[in-house]
C-alpha positions as a printed Julia matrix, in Angstrom:
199×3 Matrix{Float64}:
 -46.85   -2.38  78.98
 -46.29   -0.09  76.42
 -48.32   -0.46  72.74
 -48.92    1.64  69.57
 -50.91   -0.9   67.28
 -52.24   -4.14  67.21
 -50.5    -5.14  70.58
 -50.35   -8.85  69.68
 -47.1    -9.61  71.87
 -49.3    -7.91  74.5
 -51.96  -10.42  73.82
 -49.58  -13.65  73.78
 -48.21  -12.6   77.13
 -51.38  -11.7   78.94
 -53.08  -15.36  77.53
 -49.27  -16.53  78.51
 -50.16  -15.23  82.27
 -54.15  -16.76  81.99
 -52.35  -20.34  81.06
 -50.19  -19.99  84.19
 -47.29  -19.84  81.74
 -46.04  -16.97  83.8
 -46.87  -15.74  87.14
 -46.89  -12.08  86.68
 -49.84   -9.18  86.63
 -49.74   -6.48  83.97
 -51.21   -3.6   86.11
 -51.43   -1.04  83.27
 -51.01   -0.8   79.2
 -50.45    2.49  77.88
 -51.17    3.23  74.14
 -49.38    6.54  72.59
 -52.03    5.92  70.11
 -55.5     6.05  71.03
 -57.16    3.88  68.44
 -54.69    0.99  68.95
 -56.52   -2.26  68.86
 -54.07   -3.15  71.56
 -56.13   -1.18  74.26
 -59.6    -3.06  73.03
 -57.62   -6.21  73.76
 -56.27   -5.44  77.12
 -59.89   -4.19  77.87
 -61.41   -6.87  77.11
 -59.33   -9.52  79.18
 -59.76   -7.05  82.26
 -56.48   -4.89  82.35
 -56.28   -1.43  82.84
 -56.04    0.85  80.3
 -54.54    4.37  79.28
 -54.37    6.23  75.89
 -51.81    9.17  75.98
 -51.91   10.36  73.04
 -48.21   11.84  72.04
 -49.58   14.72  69.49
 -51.38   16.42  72.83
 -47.7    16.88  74.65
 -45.6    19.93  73.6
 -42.26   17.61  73.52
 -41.14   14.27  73.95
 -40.21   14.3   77.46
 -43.32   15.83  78.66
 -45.23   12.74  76.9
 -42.53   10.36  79.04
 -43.56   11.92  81.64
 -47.03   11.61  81.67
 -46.23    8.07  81.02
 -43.97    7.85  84.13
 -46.26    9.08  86.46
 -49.22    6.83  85.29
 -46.43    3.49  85.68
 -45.51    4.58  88.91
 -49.02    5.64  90.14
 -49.78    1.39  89.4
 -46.03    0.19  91.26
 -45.01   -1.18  87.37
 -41.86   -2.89  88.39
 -40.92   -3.84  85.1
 -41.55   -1.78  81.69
 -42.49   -3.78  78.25
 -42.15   -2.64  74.77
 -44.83   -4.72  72.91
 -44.8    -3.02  69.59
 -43.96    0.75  70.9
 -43.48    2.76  68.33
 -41.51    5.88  69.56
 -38.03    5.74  70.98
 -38.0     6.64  74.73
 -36.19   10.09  76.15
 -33.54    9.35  77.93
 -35.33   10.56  80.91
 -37.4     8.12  81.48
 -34.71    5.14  80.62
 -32.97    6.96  83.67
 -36.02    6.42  85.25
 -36.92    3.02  84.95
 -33.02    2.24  84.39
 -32.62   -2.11  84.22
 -36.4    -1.92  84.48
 -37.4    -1.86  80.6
 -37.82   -4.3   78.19
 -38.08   -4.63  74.39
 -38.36   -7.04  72.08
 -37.27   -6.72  67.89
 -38.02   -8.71  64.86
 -33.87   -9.23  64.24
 -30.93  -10.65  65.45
 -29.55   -7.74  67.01
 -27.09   -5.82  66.65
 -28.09   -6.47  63.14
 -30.86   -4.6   61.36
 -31.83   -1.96  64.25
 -35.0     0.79  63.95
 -38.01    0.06  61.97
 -38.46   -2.17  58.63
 -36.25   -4.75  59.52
 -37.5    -7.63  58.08
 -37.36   -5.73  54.42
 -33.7    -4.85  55.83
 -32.86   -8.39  56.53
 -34.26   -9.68  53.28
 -32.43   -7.18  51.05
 -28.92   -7.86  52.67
 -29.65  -11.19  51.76
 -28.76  -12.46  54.8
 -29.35  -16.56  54.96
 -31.31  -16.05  58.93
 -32.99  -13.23  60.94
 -34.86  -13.97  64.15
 -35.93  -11.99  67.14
 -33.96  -10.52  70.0
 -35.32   -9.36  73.43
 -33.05   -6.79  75.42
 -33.03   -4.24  78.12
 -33.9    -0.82  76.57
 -31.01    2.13  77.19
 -30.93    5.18  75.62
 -30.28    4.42  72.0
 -31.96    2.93  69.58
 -32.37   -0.99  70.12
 -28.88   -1.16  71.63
 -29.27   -2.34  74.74
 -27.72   -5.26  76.64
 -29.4    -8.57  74.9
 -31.12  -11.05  77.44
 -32.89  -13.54  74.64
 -32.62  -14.34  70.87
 -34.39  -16.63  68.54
 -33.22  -17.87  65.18
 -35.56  -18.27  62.04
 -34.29  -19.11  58.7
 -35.3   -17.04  55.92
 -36.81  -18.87  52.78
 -35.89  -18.28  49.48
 -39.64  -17.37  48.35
 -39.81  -14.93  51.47
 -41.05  -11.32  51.59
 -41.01   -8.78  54.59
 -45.24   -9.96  55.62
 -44.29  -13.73  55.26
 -40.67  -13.34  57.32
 -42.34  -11.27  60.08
 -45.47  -14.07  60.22
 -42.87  -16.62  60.99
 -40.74  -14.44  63.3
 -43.5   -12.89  65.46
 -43.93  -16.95  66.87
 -40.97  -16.74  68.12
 -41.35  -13.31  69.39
 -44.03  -14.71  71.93
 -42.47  -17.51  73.13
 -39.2   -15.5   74.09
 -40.67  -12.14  75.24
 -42.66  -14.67  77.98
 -39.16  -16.49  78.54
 -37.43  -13.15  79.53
 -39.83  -11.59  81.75
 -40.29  -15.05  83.28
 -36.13  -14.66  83.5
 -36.28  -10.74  84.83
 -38.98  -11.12  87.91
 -37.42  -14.24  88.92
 -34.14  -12.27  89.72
 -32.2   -14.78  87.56
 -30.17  -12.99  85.48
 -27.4   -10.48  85.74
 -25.96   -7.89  83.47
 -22.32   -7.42  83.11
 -21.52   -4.23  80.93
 -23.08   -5.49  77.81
 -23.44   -8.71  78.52
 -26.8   -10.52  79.91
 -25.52  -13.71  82.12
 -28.79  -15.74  82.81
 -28.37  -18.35  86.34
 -30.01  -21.88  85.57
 -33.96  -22.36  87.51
 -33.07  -22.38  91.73
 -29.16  -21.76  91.07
């Protein structure tokens, strides 16, 4: 898994996994940031941890790189975004093509990049949500797999709308890598088509 702060969708899936909510091991988490609270957390319910801190690499790529070869070096079949904070070259989406997931605090395609909810809020738009899609090499365009609605209030701001969103965020980030190892799903240009449980 891949973190730059707090890491709490990190958290809700690895507690997910403890509850037997999902079968699934998280072998490594990677933090470009090496004071992320994320890493204490992962530490301190026994997974592996590695800060690679993006300021030491001379580019972008080299950092993805670095990255690459610590994923691989574990066998990390599948690649999470749980609050990554730095769009990934499209070297290593070639990479780990089909293999990476993300999640974001909208209903994409609306409201893309960072400070969504404050986007969301002044379009005035009546509901937001959370969307969970394979990464490619733009910027939260990918294929989606899972969304969740959430109304927005009329006494809402961007801390209170992201409070209520990140809920949901948990509950569907565990859905879709439940939906991803178990093979169940197949993607058809841009277009996720999930199979019902033993179809």
């Amino acid at each position: 898994m891949l973190i730059s702060g707090r890491g709490s969708n990190l958290v809700a899936i690895l507690d997910g996994i403890a509850a037997g909510a999902l079968e699934a091991e998280v072998a490594l988490v990677i933090s470009n940031e090496p004071a992320a609270d994320g890493l204490r957390a992962a530490r301190d319910r026994g997974v592996e941890t590695l800060a690679l801190d993006h300021r030491a690499s001379p580019d972008r790529e080299s950092h993805d790189r670095l990255m690459a070869e610590a994923l691989e070096t574990h066998a990390v079949g599948l690649v999470c975004l749980a609050g990554y904070m730095r769009v990934l070259t499209p070297w290593f989406v070639r990479r780990f093509r089909g293999r990476i997931l993300n999640i974001h605090p909208s209903l994409l395609p609306a409201f893309p990049g960072h400070d969504a909810h404050r986007a969301a809020l002044e379009h005035g738009v009546k509901v937001s949500g959370c969307t969970v899609h394979f990464v490619d090499e733009g910027i939260d365009s990918g294929p989606i797999l899972l969304q969740a609605a959430v109304p927005i209030d009329e006494g809402d701001d961007p801390a209170s709308l992201a409070a209520r969103i990140l809920q949901h965020e948990h509950r569907i980030y565990l859905e879709a890598i439940r939906i991803v190892l178990s093979g169940g799903y197949r993607i058809e240009g841009r277009r996720v088509r999930i199979f019902p449980a033993g179809s």
